[in-house]
C-alpha positions in Angstrom: 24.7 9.5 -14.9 23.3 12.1 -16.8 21.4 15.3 -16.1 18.4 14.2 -18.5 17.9 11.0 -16.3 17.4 12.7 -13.2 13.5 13.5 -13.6 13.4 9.6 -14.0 15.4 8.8 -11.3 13.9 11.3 -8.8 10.2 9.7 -9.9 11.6 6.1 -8.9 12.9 7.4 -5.5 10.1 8.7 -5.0 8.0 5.4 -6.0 10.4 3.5 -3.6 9.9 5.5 -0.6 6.1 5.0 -1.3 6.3 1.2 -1.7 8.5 1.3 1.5 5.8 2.8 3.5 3.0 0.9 2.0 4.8 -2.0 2.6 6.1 -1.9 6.0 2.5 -0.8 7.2 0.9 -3.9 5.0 3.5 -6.4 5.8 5.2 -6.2 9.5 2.8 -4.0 10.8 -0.9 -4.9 10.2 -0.5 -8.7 9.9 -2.6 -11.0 12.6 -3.4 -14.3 13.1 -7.1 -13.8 12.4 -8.6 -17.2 13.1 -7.1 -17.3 16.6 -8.0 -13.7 17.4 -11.7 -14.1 16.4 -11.4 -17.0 18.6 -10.1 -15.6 21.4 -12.4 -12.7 21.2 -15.5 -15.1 20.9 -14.6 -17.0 24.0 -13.9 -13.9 25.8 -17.3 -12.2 24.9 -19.4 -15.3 25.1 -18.4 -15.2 29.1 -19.9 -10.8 29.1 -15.7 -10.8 29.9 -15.9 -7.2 27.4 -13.3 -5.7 29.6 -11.1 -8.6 28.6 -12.2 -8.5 25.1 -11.0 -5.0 24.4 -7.5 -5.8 26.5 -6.8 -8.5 24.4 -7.2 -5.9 21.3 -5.2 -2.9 22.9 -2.6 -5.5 23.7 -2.3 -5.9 19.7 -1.9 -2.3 18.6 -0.7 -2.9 15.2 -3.0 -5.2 14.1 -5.5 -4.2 11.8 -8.0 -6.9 12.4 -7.5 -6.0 16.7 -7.9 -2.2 16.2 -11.0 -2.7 14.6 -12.6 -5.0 16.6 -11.2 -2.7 19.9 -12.9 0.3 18.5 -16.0 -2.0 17.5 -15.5 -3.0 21.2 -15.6 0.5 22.8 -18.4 2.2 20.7 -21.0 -1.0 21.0 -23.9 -0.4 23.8 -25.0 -4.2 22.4 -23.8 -7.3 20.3 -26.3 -6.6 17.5 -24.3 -2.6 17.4 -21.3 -4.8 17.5 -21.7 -5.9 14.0 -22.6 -2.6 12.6 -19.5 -1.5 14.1 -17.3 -4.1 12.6 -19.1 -3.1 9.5 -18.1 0.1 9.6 -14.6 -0.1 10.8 -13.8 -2.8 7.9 -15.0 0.4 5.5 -12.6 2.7 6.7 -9.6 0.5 6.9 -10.5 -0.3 3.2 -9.2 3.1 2.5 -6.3 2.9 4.5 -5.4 -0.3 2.4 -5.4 1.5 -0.7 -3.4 4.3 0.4 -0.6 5.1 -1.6 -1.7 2.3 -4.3 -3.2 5.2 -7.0 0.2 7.3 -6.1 2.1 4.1 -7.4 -0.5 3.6 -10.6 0.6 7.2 -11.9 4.0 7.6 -11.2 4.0 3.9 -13.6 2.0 5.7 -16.0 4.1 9.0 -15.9 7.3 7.5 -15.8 7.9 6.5 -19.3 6.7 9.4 -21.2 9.0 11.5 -19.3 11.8 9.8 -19.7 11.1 9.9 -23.1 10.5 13.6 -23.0 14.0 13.6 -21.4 15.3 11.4 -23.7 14.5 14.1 -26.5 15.6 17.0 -24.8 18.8 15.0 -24.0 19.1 14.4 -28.3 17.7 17.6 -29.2 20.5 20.0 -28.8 23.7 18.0 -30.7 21.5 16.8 -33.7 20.0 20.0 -33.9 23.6 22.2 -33.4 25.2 19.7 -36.1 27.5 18.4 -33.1 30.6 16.4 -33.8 30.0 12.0 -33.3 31.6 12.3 -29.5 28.5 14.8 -28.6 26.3 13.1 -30.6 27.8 9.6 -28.6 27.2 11.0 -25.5 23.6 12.5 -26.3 22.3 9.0 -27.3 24.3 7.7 -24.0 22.1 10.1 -21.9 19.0 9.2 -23.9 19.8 5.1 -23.2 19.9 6.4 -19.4 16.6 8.3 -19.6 14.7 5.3 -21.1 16.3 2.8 -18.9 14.8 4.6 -15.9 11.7 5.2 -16.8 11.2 2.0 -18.0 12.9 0.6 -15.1 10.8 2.7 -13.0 7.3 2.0 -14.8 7.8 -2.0 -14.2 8.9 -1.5 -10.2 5.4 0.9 -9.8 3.2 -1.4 -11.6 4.6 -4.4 -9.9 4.8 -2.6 -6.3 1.5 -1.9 -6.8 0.2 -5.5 -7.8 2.4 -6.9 -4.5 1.0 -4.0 -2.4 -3.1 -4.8 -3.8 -2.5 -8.0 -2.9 -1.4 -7.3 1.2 -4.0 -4.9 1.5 -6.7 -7.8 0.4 -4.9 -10.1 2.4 -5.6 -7.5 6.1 -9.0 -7.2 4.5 -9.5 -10.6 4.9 -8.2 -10.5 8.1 -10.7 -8.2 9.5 -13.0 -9.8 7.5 -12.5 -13.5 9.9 -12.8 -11.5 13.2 -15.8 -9.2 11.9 -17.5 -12.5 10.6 -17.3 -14.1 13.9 -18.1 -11.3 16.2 -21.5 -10.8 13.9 -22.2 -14.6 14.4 -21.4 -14.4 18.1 -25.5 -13.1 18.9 -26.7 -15.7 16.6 -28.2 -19.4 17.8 
């Protein structure tokens, strides 16, 4: 591989390592069958069993749509705070679904014009030094490299990025079944 590919191939590690975290937090970690723990939190409030309530929650520490009902849990003096809470909790892990998505969005839109930029650099030096065909070979060799990764690279950030938008809706929804059934616990 060539020298001028290396600003390309640095900005796709660092792109991976990005959608590896967002997607191990979005994927394995947040994930919870929503339906059944609105449920469960339902029947457990509708008996005053709070105590309960927030157990079954702390028992689910990775779950999005548990940690937010848990803290919901633990700062409500009432059931009508409780929905407020909920409220408020599905806010801030709204930003915590989108970490790391804008990071993605720019290396895609970065990565191509600096390969490019590489590219030219890489071409620059033997057609401008009137270099001999096996320089000039290897020149347009590097540039194929530089373009290859940045295009290469572009298309992994854009599609991470779709895949990632999409998981983070999917945990907003999540918390989005428990905090609609907590809010209609109070009501007739």
């Amino acid at each position: 591989m060539s020298a001028a590919a290396w600003p390309s191939v640095v900005l796709g590690l660092l792109a991976w390592t990005v959608a590896l975290w967002r997607c191990a937090e979005l994927a394995w970690r947040a994930p919870a069958a929503a339906p059944q723990l609105a449920a469960a939190l339902v029947q457990r409030l509708a008996r005053d069993d709070d105590a309960r309530a927030r157990a079954l929650c702390e028992a689910l520490p990775r779950c999005w749509a548990a940690q937010c009902a848990g803290a919901a849990l633990r700062q409500a003096s009432s059931r009508a705070e409780l929905a407020g809470l909920m409220l408020e909790q599905h806010s801030a892990y709204r930003s915590r679904a989108e970490l790391g998505l804008g990071a993605l969005g720019a290396f895609g839109r970065m990565a191509f014009p600096l390969a490019l930029g590489s590219a030219i650099i890489a071409l620059s030096t033997p057609l401008a030094g009137g270099a001999g065909t096996a320089q000039v070979e290897l020149a347009l060799g590097a540039a194929l490299q530089c373009i290859t990764a940045g295009l290469l690279t572009s298309v992994f950030c854009r599609t991470s990025r779709d895949v990632l938008r999409a998981l983070a809706a999917r945990r907003l929804r999540e918390i989005s079944v428990v905090s609609a059934a907590l809010r209609n616990l109070g009501q007739p």
